[in-house]
N, C-alpha and C positions, 0 to 999 in steps of 0.2 A: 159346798162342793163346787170347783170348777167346770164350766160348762164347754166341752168341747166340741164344736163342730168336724166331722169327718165330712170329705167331698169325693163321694164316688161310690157306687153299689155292687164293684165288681168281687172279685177276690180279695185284693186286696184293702178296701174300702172295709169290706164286713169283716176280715182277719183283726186291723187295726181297731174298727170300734168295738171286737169283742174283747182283744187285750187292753181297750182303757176303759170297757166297763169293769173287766175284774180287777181293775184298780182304783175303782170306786171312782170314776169320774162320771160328771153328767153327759152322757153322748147323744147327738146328735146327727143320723144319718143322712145326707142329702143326697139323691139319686135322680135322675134326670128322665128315667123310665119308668114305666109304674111296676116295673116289679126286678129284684138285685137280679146280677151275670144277665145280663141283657146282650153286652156287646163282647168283647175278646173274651170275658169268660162265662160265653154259651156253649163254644162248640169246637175248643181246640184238642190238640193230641193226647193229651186223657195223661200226660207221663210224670209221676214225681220221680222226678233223674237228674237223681244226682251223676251217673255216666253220662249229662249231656251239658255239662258245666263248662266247657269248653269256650269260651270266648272266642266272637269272628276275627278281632283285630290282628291278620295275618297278611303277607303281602299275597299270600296264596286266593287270600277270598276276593280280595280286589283283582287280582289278573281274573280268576273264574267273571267276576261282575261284567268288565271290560269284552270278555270271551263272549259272554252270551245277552249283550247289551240290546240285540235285535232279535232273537231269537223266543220266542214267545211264549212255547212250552217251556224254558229253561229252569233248573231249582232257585235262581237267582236272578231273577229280573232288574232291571234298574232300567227306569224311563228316562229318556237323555235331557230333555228339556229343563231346563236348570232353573232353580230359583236359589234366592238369600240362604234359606234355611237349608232346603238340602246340601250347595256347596259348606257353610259353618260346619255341619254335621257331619261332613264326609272329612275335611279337613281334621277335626277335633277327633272323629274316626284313627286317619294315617299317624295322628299325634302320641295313640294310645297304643299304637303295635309296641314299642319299645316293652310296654308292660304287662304284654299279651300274657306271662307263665303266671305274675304272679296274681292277676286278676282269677285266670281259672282256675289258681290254686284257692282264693279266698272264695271262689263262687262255688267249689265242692265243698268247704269246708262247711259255709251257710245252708247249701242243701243238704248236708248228711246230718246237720243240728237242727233245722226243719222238722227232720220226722220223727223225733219227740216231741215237740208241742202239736205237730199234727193226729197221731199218732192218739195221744193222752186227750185232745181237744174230740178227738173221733169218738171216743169210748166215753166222756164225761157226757156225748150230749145223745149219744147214740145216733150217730148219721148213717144212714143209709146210702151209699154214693158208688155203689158197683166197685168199688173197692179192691182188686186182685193183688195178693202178693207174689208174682208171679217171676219178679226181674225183668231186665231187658238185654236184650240182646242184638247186640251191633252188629249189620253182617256186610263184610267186606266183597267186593269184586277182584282186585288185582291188588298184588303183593306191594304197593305204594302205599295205597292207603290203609293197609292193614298195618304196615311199620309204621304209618305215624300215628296210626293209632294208639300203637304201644308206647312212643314219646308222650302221648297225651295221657296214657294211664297213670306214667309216673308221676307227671303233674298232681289227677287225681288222688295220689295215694296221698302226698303229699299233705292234702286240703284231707285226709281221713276216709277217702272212700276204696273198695276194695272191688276192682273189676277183672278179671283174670282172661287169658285166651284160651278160645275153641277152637281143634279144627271142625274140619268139612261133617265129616261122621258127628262128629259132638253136637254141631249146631241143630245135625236131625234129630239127634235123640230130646233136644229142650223144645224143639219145635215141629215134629213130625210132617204138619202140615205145609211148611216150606219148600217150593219149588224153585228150580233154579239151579245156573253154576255159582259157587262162590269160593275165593280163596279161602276164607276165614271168618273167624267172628270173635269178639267182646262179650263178655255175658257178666251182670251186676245182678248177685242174687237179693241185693240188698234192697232193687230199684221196686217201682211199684206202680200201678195207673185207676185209674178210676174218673168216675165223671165229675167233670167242674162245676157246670151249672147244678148237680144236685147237692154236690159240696158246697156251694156257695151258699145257693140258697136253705140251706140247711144252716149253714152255720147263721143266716140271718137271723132265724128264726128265733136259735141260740142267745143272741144277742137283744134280739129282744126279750127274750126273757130273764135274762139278766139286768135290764130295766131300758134298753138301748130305743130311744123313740127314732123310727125309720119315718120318713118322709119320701116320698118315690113322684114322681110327676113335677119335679122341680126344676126348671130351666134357671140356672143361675146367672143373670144377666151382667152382675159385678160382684167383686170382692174387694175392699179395701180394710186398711189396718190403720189404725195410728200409733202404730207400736206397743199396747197394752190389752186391747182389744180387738177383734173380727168385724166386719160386718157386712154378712152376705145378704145381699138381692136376689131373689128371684120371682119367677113367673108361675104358677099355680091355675089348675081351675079354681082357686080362692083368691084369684087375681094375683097382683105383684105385693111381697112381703120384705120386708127386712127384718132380719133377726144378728142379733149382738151375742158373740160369745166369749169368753175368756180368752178361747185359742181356736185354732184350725188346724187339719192334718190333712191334707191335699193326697189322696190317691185318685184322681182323675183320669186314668191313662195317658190318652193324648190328650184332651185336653187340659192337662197340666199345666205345660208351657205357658198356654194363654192364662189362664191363671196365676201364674207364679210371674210372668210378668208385670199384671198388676197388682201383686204384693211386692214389686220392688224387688225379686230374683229372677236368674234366668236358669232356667232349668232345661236344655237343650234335648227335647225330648222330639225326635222324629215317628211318625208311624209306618211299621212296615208292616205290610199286608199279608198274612198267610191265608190260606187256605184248609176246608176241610171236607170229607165226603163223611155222612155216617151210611153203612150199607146197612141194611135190616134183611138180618136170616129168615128168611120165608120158610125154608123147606129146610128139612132134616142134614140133607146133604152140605146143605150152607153149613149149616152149625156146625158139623162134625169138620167141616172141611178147612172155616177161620180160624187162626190163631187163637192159642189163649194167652200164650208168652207176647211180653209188646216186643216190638222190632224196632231198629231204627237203620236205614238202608241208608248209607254213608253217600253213594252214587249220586242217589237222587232227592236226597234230604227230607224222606217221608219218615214217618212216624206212626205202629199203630197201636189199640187198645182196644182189647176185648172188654166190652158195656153190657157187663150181664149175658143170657145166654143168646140172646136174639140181635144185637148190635155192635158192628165191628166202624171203630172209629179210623180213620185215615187222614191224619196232616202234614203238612209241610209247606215246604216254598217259603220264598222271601220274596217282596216285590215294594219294591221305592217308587211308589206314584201319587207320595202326597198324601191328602185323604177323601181319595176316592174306596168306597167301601163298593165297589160294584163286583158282582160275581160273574166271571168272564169263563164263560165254554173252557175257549183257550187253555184254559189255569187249571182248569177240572179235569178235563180228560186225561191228563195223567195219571192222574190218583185214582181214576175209572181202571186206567191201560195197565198200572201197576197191580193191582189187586188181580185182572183178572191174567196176568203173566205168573204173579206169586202164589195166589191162588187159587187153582182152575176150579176149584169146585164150589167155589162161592159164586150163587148167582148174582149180578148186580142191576137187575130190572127195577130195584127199588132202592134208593141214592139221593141222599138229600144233601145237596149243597150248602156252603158254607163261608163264606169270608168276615177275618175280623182283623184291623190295624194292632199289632204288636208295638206297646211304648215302649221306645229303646231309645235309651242313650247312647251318645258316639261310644265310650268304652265299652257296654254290653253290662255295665254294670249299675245296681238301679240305684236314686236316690233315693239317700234314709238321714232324714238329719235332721238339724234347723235352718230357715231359712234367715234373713238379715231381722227381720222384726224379731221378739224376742217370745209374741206367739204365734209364729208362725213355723209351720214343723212340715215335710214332707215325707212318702213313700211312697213312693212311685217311678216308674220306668223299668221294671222287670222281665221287659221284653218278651223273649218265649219261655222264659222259666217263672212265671208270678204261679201257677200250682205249685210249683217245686219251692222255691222261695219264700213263699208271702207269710208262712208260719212262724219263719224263723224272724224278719222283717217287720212285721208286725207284733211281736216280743220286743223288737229292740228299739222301735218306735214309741212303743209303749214304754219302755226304759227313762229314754230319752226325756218325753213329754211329764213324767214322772217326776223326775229328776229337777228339770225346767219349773215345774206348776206347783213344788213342794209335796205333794202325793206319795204314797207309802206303797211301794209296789213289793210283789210277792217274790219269794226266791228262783230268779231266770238267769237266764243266760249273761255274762258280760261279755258285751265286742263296742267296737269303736264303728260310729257315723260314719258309712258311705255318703261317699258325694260325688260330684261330678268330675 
């Protein structure tokens, strides 16, 4: 059997090595922490949404960027100080608005085919992951962005997904506990949330019991290929190893790029920084008072999900600074000011902070393909959708590598390699 090395422990990392265990490959997991969802997926907005398929590549998101370039609370930060990578990135960004409809037409289409293999992957291994089928619900401020919301529906339907308008009255009745004015709302009965790090690691475990040997505490110092073969470096408390494998499947997050640059591709992967609070229901009042419907507030580009009955999750923001992972007051307190504007009866004396780099490619659409070597394969860059995505990605990875390695894989989905 082929031996294939996977690189990364996150969501994505344990999605793919579980689809090329059940295609009978030999896998091996390398992870950099000692334990999977360590980094971006520890502690994000909890959403498999397909209503948030949307691609940024807009002239609208770049004037907002520009707007609020100093401004420090803003949903969209960007630090001015320039370097190589970020101008590439932003440039190859402006290059990709031309194909702003049909990218989020294909990125609904991937997430509404996601929640069958997620779905059936839930039930085969029995995860436990706070798991609500609750939908989500968009809610607008002023009649702007509620028509373009509806332009963007039709995108949606397009890619297979079905989101419909609420009014004001409507949105109370799916969320009682919403406070506020608002013109309008979006509601996807289809949508759903749940915790990542328990799905993650849950699915890890999966995978290893489908024979997947995880490796966790592994600082990968180099990768190189000679076109037939793998051969990753790393750092261990069992000192420094090299190990040879048939192939590689790069979900790295951010650190992809560096990697895939020394396999001979460039995979232009920036890290944007989001933010997270999880609040914990103390008292009765909280509970009764949080959401159980997730929301997504167009405004200010938060996100939330109810984590079982005592833990209401809160994410959002974008912020280009590189990869500084620091958790900044600044960036926090809105997601404090928000919650307790939307819902007063939730106390927030207990609020755990959160920041994690989101891999995003300039189009907002991730890498799934092969790289120039002929084992060398990637998934990776799924920015703020890898819950939502990574089921379906990870199926078609496994297709791919399948296909590639001569391996017999089981009846899935057919779609065509995203690339950069």
């Amino acid at each position: 059997m082929k031996k294939i090395a996977v690189i990364g422990g996150g969501i994505t990392g344990v999605t793919t090595a579980y689809a090329l265990a059940k295609r009978g490959f030999t896998v091996t997991l390398l992870e950099k922490h000692r334990y999977a969802a360590m980094e971006t997926s520890f502690a994000n907005g909890g959403q498999f949404s397909a209503s948030n398929a949307e691609v940024w590549n807009e002239w609208s998101t770049v004037l907002k960027g520009l707007k609020w370039m100093f401004k420090n609370d803003a949903p969209l930060l960007v630090n001015p100080k320039p370097s190589w990578h970020k101008l590439s990135w932003f440039a190859e960004f402006l290059a990709a608005i031309p194909h702003y409809q049909a990218n989020t037409i294909e990125t609904a289409r991937l997430a509404v085919a996601a929640r069958q293999h997620l779905f059936q992957w839930a039930a085969e291994e029995g995860l436990d992951f706070d798991h609500k089928k609750e939908g989500i619900l968009h809610i607008y401020r002023d009649k702007a962005t509620f028509d373009h919301a509806g332009k963007v529906s039709e995108l949606l339907a397009k890619g297979g997904l079905e989101r419909h308008p609420v009014t004001l009255a409507e949105m109370r009745q799916i969320e009682p506990t919403l406070a506020g004015q608002y013109y309008g709302g979006y509601f996807t009965q289809s949508d759903s949330t749940g915790d990542i790090h328990k799905f993650t690691t849950g699915m890890a475990q999966a995978a290893q019991r489908l024979g997947v040997t995880t490796l966790y505490g592994q600082d990968i110092t180099a990768v190189r290929t000679d076109g037939s073969t793998v051969t990753i470096t790393a750092n261990s408390d069992q000192g420094e190893q090299q190990r040879v494998f048939d192939g590689v499947v790069v979900c790295a997050g951010t650190a992809s790029r560096d990697l895939a640059s020394q396999l001979g591709d460039r995979v232009n992967i920036y890290p944007v920084k989001g933010y997270s609070i999880t609040v914990n229901l103390l008292d009765e009042a909280s509970r009764k008072g949080a959401p159980v419907v997730s929301l997504l507030d167009d405004d200010t580009k938060l996100v939330t999900s109810r984590l079982g009955d005592d833990r209401l999750r809160v994410a959002g923001t974008a912020e280009f600074n590189g990869y500084n992972r620091d958790i900044r007051a600044d960036r926090i307190k809105p997601l404090v000011d928000w919650v307790q504007q939307c819902f007063p009866a939730v106390r927030t004396e207990s609020v755990v902070p959160w920041a994690g780099l989101r891999p995003m490619m300039p189009n907002l659409m991730p890498r799934v393909g092969r790289g120039r070597a002929a084992c060398v394969f990637y998934n990776t860059g799924h920015g703020h959708l890898g819950l939502t995505l990574s089921a379906m990605t990870a199926d078609m990875i496994g297709n791919i590598v399948a296909n590639a390695m001569g391996a017999v894989s089981p009846k899935v989905f057919t779609t065509q390699p995203l690339h950069s």
